[in-house]
N, C-alpha and C positions, 0 to 999 in steps of 0.2 A: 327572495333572498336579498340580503342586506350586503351592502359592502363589507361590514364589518367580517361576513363569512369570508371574501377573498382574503382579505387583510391577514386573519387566522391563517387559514390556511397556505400563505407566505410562510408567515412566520414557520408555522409547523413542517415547512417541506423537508427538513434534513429528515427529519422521525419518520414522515408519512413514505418517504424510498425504501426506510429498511426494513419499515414494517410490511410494504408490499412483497420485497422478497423473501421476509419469511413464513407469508402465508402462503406463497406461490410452492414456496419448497416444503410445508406440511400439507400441504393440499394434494399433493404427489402420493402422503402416504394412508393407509387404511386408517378407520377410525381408530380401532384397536390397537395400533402403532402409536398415535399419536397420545392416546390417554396413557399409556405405557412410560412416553416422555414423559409429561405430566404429573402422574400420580405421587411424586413423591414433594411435589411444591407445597408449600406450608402457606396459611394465609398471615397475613401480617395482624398484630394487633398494637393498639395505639394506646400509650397511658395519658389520660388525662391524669390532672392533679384531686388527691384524693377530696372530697365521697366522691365525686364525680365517679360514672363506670366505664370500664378501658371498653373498645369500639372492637369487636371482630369485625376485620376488613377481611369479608371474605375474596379469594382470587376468580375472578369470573373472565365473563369477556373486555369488559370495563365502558367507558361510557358512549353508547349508540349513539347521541347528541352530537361527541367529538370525534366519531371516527365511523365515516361517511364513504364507503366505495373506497376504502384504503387511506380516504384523505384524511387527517388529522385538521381538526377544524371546529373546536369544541368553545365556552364559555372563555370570554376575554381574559379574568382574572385567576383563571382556574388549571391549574396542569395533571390534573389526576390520570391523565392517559398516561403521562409519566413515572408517575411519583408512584403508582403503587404496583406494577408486574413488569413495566416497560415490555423487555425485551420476547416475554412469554403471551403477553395480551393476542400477537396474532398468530401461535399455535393454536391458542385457547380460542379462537376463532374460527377457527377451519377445523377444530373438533365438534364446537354448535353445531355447523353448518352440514357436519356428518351424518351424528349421533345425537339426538338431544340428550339419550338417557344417559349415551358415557358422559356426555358433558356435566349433568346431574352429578354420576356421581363421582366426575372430578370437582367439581364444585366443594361437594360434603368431604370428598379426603382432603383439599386445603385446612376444613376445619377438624379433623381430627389429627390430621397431619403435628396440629399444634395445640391443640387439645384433648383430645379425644373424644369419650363421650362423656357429656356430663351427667353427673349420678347425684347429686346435691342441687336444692334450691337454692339461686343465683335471687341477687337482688334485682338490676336490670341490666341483662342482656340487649345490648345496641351490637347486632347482626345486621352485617351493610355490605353495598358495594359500590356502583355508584348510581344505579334506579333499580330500587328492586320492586318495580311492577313494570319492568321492560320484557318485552315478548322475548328479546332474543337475549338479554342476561340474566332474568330472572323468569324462565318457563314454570308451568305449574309442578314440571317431574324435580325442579330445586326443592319449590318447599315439600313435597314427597320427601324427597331425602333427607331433606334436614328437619324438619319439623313433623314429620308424618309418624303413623305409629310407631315403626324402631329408627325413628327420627335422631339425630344428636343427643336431644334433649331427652334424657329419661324422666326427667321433672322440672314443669313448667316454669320455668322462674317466676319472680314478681309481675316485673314489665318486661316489655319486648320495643324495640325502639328500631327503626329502621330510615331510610333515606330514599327518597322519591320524588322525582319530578309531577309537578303540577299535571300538565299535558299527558303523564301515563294514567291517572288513578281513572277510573269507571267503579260504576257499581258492583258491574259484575265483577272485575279483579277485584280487590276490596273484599268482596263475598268468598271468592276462592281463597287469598289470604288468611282470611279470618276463620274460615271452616276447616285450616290447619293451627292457626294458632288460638284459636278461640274468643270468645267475646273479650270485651275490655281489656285493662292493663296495658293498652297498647299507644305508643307515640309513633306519630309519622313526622318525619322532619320534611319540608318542603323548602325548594331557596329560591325564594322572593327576592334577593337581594335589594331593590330598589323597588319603591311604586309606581315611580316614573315607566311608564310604559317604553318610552324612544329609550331612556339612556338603558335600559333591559334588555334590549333586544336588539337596536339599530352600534349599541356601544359598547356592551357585556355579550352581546350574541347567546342569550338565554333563551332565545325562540320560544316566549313562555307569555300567553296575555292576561291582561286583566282578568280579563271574562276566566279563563281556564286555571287561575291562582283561586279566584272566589266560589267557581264550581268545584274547585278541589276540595278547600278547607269544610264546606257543606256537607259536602258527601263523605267526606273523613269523621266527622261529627255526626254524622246522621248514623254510621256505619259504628257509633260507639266507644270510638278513638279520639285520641285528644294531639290536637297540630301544633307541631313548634317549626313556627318561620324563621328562616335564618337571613337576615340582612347585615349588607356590606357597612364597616365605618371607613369609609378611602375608596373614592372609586377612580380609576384608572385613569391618569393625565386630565383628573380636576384639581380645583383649588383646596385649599384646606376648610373653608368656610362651605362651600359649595361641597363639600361631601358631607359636611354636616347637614347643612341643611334637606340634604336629600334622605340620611339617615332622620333625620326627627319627623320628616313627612312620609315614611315609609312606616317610623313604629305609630304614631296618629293614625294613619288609615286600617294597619292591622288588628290596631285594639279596638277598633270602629266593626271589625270583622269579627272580633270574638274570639282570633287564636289563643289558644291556652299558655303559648309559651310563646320568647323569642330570645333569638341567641344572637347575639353579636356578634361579629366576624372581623377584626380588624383586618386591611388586605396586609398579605405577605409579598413580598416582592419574590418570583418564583421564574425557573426556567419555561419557556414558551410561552408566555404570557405578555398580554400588550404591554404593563406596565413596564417590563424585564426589556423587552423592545424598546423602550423611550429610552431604561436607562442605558443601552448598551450603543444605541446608535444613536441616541439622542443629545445624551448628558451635559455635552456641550453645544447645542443648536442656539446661537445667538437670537433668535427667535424666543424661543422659548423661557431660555436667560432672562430675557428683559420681564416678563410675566411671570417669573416667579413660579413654572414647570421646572424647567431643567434648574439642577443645582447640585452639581458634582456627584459624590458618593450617592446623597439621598435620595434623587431623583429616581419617580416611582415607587413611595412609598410616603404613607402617612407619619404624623409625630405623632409620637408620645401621648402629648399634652393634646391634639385634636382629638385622641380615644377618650382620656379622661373628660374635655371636655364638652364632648357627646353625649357620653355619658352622663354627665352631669344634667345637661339640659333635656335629656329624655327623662328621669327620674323627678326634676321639677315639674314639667309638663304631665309626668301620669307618674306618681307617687305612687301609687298600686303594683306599678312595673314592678318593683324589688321585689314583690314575691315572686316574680316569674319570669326569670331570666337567666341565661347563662352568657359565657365568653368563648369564643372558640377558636381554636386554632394560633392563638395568642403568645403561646408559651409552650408548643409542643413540638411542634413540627422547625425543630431544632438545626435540620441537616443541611440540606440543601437552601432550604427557604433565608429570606432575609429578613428577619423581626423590625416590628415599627418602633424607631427610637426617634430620641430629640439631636438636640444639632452633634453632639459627641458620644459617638456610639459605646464611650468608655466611661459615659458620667455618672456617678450613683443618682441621679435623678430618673434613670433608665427602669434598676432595677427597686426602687423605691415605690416607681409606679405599678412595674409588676406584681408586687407583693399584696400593694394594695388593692387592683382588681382582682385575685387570688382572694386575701381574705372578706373583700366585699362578697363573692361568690360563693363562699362556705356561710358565710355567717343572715343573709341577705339585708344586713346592714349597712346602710348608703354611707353613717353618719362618717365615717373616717373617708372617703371619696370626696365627699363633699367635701371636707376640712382639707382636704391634700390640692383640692381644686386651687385653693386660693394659695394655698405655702409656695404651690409650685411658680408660683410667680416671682418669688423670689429666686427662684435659680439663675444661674447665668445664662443657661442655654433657652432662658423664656426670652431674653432682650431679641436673641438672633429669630424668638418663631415670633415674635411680632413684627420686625422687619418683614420678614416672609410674606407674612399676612399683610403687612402693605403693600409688598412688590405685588401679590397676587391680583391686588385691584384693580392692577391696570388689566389684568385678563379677561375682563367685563364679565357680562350677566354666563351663563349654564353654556347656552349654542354658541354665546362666540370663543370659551375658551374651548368647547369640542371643535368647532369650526379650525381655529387657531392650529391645537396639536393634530384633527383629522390630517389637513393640508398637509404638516412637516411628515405624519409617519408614510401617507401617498407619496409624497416623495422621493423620501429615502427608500421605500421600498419597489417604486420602479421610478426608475431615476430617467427612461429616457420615453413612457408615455403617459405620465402623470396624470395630462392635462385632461382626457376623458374619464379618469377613476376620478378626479377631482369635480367634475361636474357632477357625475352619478353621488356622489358624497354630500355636494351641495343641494343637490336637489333634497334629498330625505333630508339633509338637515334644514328644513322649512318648515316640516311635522314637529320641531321639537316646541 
């Protein structure tokens, strides 16, 4: 276990109390009580912007990864233990833990709850939650229920698309999947975020290696399916250049791999999440100030203008890209989250950019991306991100600005025995 797991699970402790006591107090009741509570929860669905296809977020247990013995402790950048059932994820826990089959078919009434059943062919159905080849969110009596003979689906749609951790796929799950949904037409999204093995794991707490991303995407391919990798553009309390750089050495080694697809991820700045941490306890850490981290409002969150021009330099380096990419989570997840802007979150330079990842994404024509790459240098708010980009310099090479913000967030977060979290810290960052 990495520091970065305690770190987490600091941050997470208000969530992880009340989630303990409300499995303790459905734990009390039969299973049959519990699905009872349940059965009338609807699952969420997400619109992307169109063709794109809207996401059934089915309501499950939600992610094994982050939520450990009651402790919430999941991916650095990521708050899905929140953001999609909160308060119900640890009824829906101690229903698993009962009944698998009520849990099954409380699973499948989320989706009919707000669908029904579907009697029409669907173009692509993206049914998710957050691993669906997890033993304990996704058992094989799920796809029974939803996908099995009087399944959801009275008619197979086109494709089938779903969300899965590197570390769950096997042959044999894959086999079981597949012998409900059948051969082909099938996407598995996988999150790679970085290639970087240390900042993965030791910094994003994605407990997910080389070896088990590369054995993944084989056996997804072998198995007749086609992998879309999802990597970060921003990664939490680095520099603006330094998340680049780690994006464009992340989509090089994927296309070296043969994924079919890859989706971009700009980070969102989000409740429980490290970056949400820097800005809330950080913002002003003269420390960090001087390197060009902390910076008022923005702080923990990318620009603008570092998506576009990521983008930009990913599409130079592999021109083939444009056929096979999307944007994710850019311009949808509207509510709580904090979208990536430039220095004034009110400048039409904001939504200018927007528009134009949008229509590069319908059309998969770079030429207007590329043409907005250079215009946007003329805004006003490009003077303030090149300052940035010089103040960042002083933040030196990858390890010493993780070094840098590691130190200030051990800190702040025990402020009176720092100095042994601080060694443990140091040590693994040697590996990097």
């Amino acid at each position: 276990m990495y520091l970065i797991q305690d770190i987490m699970t600091e941050i997470w402790k208000p969530i992880s109390k009340s989630y303990k006591e409300a499995y303790e107090k459905a734990s009390r009741l039969e299973a049959e009580e519990i699905f009872q509570q349940l059965k009338h929860i609807e699952m969420s669905i997400v619109e992307y912007p169109a063709p794109y296809p809207k996401m059934n977020l089915l309501a499950t247990t939600g992610c094994y990864h982050a939520i450990k013995d009651g402790n919430h402790s999941g991916c650095s950048m990521c708050n899905d233990s929140i953001s999609r059932m909160s308060d119900a994820f640890a009824t829906v826990n101690a229903l698993r833990h009962k009944d698998v089959n009520l849990y099954a078919k409380f699973v499948r009434s989320s989706f009919e709850n707000k669908r029904g059943i579907v009697g029409e062919q669907m173009g692509t159905e993206v049914v998710t939650g957050c691993d669906c080849l997890s033993d304990m969110e996704f058992p094989e009596e799920v796809y029974k229920e939803l996908f099995g003979k009087n399944g959801v689906f009275q008619v197979r749609p086109f494709r089938y698309s779903f969300e899965i951790r590197a570390d769950s796929i096997t042959k044999e799950k894959l086999d079981m999947m597949l012998g409900y949904l059948g051969k082909g037409r099938t996407y598995i999204e996988i999150g790679v975020e970085v290639v970087n093995q240390w900042i993965r794991n030791n910094w994003i707490n994605k407990n997910v290696t080389d070896v088990q991303i590369e054995a993944a995407i084989n056996l997804i391919q072998e198995a007749g399916c086609k992998v879309n990798a999802n990597v970060l553009i921003g990664v939490p309390g680095l520099t603006e250049e330094q998340s680049i750089d780690l994006f464009l050495e992340s989509i090089e080694r994927l296309l070296q791999l043969n994924v079919n697809r890859i989706t971009f991820h700009p980070l969102n700045r989000k409740a429980y999440t490290l970056h949400n941490f820097i800005y809330e306890k950080l913002r002003d850490n003269q420390r960090l100030a001087e390197i060009g981290i902390a910076h008022g409002e923005h702080t923990g969150l990318p620009w603008m203008f570092t998506i576009i021009e990521a983008m930009a330099r990913a599409f130079e380096m592999a021109p083939h890209l444009k056929k096979s990419f999307g944007v994710g989570q850019f311009n949808i997840f509207r509510g709580s989250d904090v979208l990536v802007y430039n220095n004034d979150r009110e400048c039409q330079c904001n939504s200018q950019l927007f528009e134009t990842i949008d229509r590069t994404m319908k059309s998969l024509d770079i030429t207007e991306l590329m043409e907005i790459r250079e215009t946007m240098k003329k805004d006003k708010c490009y003077e303030e991100y090149i300052k940035l980009i010089e103040k960042q310099k002083k933040a030196g090479d990858i390890r010493n600005t993780v070094g840098i913000v590691g130190e200030e967030i051990i800190k702040a977060l025990w402020p009176n025995c720092w100095e042994k979290k601080l060694d443990i810290f140091k040590t693994e960052l040697m590996d990097l």
